[in-house]
Structures are given as structure tokens and as C-alpha cells.
LONUSE-55328 format. One record per residue (C-alpha): residue in one letter; z, x, y negated. Coordinates in steps of 0.2 Angstrom, whole numbers, padded with zeros to 4 digits, always signed. Last residue first. Example, Ala and Ser with C-alpha at 12.3 -4.5 7.8 and 13.67 -1.06 7.14 Angstrom:
<pts>
s+0036+0068+0005a+0039+0062+0022
</pts>
This chain:
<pts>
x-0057-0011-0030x-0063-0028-0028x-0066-0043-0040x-0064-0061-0040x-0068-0074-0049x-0068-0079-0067x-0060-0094-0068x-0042-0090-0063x-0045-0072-0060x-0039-0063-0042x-0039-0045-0040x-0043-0037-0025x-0037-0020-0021x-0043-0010-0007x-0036+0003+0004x-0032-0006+0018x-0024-0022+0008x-0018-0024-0008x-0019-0040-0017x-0016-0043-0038x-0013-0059-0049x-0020-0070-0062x-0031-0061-0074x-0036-0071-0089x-0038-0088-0096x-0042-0093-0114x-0059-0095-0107x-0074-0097-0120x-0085-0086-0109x-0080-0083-0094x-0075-0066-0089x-0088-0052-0088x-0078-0036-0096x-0066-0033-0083x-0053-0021-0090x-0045-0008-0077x-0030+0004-0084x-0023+0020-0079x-0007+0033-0076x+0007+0023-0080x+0023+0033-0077x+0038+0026-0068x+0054+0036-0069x+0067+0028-0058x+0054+0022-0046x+0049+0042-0041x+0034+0039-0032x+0031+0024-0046x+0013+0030-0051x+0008+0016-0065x-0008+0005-0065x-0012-0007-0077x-0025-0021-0073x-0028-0024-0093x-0030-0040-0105x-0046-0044-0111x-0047-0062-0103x-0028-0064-0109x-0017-0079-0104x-0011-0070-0090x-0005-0050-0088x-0008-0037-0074x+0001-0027-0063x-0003-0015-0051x+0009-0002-0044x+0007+0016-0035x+0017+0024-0023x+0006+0021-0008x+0006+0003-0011x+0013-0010-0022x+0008-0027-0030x+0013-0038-0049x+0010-0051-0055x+0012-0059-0074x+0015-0046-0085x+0019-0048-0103x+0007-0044-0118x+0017-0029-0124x+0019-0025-0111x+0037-0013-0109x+0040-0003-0092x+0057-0006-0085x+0068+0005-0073x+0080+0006-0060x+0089-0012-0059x+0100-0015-0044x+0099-0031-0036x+0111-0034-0023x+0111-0046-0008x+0095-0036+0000x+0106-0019-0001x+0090-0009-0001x+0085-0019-0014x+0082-0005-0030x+0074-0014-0043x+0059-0011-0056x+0057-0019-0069x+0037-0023-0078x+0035-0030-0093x+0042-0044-0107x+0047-0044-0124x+0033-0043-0135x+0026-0057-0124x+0037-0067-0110x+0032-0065-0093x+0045-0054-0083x+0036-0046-0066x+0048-0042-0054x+0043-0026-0044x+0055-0025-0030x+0060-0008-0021x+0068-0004-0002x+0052-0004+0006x+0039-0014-0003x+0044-0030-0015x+0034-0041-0024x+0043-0052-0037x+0034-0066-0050x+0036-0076-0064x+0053-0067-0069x+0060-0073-0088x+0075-0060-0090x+0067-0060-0108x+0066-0038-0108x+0071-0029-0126x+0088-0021-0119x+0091-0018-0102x+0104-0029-0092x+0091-0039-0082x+0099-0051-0075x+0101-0053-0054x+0111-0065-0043x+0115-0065-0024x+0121-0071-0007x+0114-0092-0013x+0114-0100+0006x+0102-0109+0015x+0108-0118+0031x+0092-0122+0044x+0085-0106+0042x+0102-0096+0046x+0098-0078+0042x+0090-0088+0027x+0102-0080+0013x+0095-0084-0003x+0092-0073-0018x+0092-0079-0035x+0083-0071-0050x+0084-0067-0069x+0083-0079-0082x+0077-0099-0080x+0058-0104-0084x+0047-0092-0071x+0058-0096-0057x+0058-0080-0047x+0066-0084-0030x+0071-0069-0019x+0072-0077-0001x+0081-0065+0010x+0080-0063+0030x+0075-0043+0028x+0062-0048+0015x+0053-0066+0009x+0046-0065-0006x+0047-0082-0018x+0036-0089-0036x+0038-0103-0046x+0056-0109-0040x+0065-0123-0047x+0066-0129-0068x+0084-0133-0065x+0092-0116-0058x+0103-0118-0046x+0087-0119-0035x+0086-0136-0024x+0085-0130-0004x+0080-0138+0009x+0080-0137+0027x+0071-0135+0043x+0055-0144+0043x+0044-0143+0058x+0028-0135+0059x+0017-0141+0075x+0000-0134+0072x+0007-0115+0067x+0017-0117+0082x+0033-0102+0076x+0030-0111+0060x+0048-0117+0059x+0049-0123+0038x+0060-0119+0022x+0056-0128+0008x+0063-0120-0007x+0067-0125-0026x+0064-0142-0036x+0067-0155-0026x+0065-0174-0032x+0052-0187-0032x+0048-0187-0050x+0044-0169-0047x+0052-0152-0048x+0047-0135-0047x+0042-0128-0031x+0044-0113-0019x+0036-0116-0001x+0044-0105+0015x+0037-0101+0031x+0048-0095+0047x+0040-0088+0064x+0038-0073+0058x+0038-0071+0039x+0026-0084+0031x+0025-0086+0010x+0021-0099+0001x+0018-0103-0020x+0019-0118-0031x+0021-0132-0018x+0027-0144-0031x+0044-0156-0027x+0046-0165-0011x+0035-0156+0001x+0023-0166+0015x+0019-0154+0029x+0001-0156+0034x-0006-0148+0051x-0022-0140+0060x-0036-0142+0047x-0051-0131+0055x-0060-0117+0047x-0077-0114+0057x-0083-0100+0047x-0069-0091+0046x-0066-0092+0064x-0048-0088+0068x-0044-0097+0051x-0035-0109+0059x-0028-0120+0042x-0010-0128+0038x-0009-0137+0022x+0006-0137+0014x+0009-0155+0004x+0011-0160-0011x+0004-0177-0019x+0007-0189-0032x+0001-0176-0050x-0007-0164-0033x+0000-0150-0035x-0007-0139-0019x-0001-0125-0007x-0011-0116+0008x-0006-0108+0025x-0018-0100+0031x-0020-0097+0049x-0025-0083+0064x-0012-0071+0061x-0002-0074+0042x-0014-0078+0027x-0004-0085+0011x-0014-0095+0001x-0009-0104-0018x-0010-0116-0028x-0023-0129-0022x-0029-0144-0031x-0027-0158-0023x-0044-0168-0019x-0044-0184-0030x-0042-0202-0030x-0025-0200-0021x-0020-0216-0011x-0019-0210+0005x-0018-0191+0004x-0034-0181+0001x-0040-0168+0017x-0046-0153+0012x-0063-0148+0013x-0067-0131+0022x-0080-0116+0017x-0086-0103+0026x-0096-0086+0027x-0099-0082+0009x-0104-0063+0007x-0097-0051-0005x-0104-0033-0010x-0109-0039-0026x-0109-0058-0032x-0114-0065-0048x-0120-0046-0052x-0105-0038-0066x-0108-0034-0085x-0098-0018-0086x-0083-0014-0081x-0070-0007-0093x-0059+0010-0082x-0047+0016-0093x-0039+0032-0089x-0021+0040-0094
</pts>
């Protein structure tokens, strides 16, 4: 197995800034809302915040990165923790608030600049939904506080409905998912907790059942998690040294890790580590909560 450790790193390398766009604040909010999290989809972003009074979905054209331009706000009841687009149907996952929902927001994107809101749907879990993938007209909600995962039938968007469960059966896992990705017929859930947390890996070619395949134990728990071309990156949280681990999973039932990637520059000081991975045309990006971003 190889470990890559970077070396002191240029401020930026290979990178160049082309845009930048203020959101708008909310009456009565003293502060910008922080953003949680980006899901790109065609020409616009679609873009999370928790705001302490205010969350919302912010809808951005990016057809011209350098001249972003606000196009809509959808108000959500509970925190807007995590988004994901398929088609013409977007969905926020959020914990709850003060002001109610904790779980899904489901929203008709198919005019990105007139979104409408479809439904919603409170998790039967308590604590809601930290993080969601959306496959073959499923929702798989990870909620990062309860064990195991939900999946919600969205075949009808505007009438959600619960058409599966998951636990982990395997000893010496915490059931506690932060995070799924799925590719093809396999999901990659990502359970948190230290000294008893890891990879599982999960057959979903039925998309109502879960069936587990596999675990591979961190010791330091895993946090994301992405797939491509029979490999899977996964990475841990409250850890500036922790590891992007890398395991072939051409044969999902017998995952074997094959490498590792420590970043060596991170802030100084910072209790925070790695926060999640991105694949796209051959290139991973890996995203750090104050340390930036680095590409592979």
C-alpha cells in the first residue's frame, strides 16, 4: 500500500479565481449566512446555508462564472444542510430548528429561476437529515445522529413515502451514517463514529433494499466518501492529519485499500480536517474546512 504526504504546498497552484458573488442577507439577519453546501446541475448552483434565523436555497446562474447572478430563494423550514438536483427535482436535507422540519424538502426545478415547493418530509428520525443522494427516484437519507438510513420513495414528488430501512448488522460498526454516495448498483455510507466507525459498502440494485456487502474499519471514522472507476475515496473529519484513503472496490464484496494521501500544509492550530471528496473527469478534488482545496 502507498502513502502519498505532500509537501508545503504554493498559496494557490494550478488554480485561477475567475468569480466571486455576495449572497443576499435575509431581512433582519445581521450577518451573511454561512453556506453549507453546492450542488452544481447545468448552468446553476444550487447553494445551502444555516443561518441561526435563516435558511434558505439559494439558486445561482453560473453560465458565466464570472458574472454569477442570484436567480431565486426558496425559504426552508429546518437547516439546509446538504442539496442535491436530479432532473427537474431538487431536494434539501435538514436538521431541525425552532421553526420546525427536520428531514427533506423537496422542490420542482425544471425553471431553475421559478422553483416551486412540492412537499415535505419530517425524517422518522428526530435529529433529521444531515446528508441525502438521490437514485432511481429514491432519497437515501443519512442522518449523522440516528442509526442506519431511510429511503424515501419520490416517484411521486409531491407525496413522499418511507419504501425502506437499513442497519448495519456487522459487528464493531456505530450505525451512525454521515454521509452515502452511490454509483451504479453500490452505496458507500460513510459511518462517523471513532474506534467504531468506517466504510460499508451496500448493494442497492433493488433501490427499496439495502443489502450490506462489506465494511472497511477507521479507526478514526470516515466522514465522505466518492466512487469512480472501481476505486473509493474516503476521508475522515476532526483530524488535520488524517488520511484520503483509497481502496479498489472492483470486487465490492472484498474491498482492499490500496493507498493513502496526507496533506501536510493545513492550518495551523486547526482541530479541523478534511471535509469531503469530488470526482470529476479524472480528477479528484478534495475539499478542507479551513484549509482549502487541493486537486488530484
Amino acid at each position: 500500500m502507498a502513502t502519498i504526504v505532500l509537501a508545503q504546498t504554493p498559496k494557490t497552484l494550478n488554480v485561477e479565481f475567475v468569480g466571486e458573488l455576495q449572497l443576499n442577507r435575509p431581512a433582519g439577519q445581521l450577518e451573511v449566512p454561512p453556506t453549507s453546501d453546492i450542488y452544481v446541475s447545468g448552468d446553476y448552483a444550487y447553494i445551502g446555508t444555516f443561518a441561526i434565523d435563516a435558511h434558505e436555497l439559494y439558486i445561482v446562474d453560473v453560465s458565466e462564472p464570472a458574472q454569477m447572478a442570484l436567480v431565486a430563494t426558496v425559504p426552508i423550514t429546518g437547516t439546509a444542510h446538504d442539496v442535491k438536483v436530479d432532473g427537474d427535482i431538487a431536494v434539501v436535507a435538514g436538521h431541525p430548528t425552532d421553526a420546525g422540519l427536520g428531514g427533506i424538502t423537496v422542490i420542482d426545478v425544471s425553471d431553475p429561476r421559478e422553483p416551486q415547493v412540492l412537499s415535505k418530509f419530517t425524517a422518522p428520525c428526530g435529529d433529521g437529515v444531515h446528508n441525502v443522494f438521490l437514485r432511481a427516484r429514491r432519497a437515501y437519507l443519512a442522518h449523522a445522529s440516528c442509526p442506519g438510513l431511510t429511503v424515501v420513495d419520490l416517484t411521486d414528488p409531491s407525496n413522499p413515502a418511507v419504501s425502506g430501512t437499513w442497519l448495519n448488522t456487522i459487528p464493531g460498526f456505530s450505525n451512525i451514517i454521515h454521509d452515502i454516495f452511490v454509483l451504479d448498483d453500490i452505496a458507500y455510507l460513510s459511518d462517523i463514529v471513532s474506534d467504531v466507525g468506517g466504510l460499508v459498502i451496500a448493494d442497492v440494485s433493488d433501490p427499496d433494499v439495502v443489502s450490506t456487502l462489506s465494511t472497511i474499519s477507521v479507526p478514526e471514522g470516515t466522514h465522505s466518501a466518492a466512487a469512480a472507476d472501481g476505486y473509493v475515496y474516503y476521508n475522515a473529519e476532526f483530524n488535520p492529519g488524517s488520511a484520503m484513503r483509497i481502496a479498489d472496490v472492483r470486487d465490492p464484496s472484498n474491498p482492499v485499500e490500496v493507498g493513502q494521501i496526507r496533506a501536510g500544509d493545513f492550518v495551523t492550530g486547526s482541530f479541523l480536517g478534511s471535509h469531503n471528496p469530488f470526482i470529476q473527469d479524472g480528477l479528484l478534488y478534495w475539499a478542507h474546512y479551513d484549509s482549502g482545496l487541493r486537486i488530484f
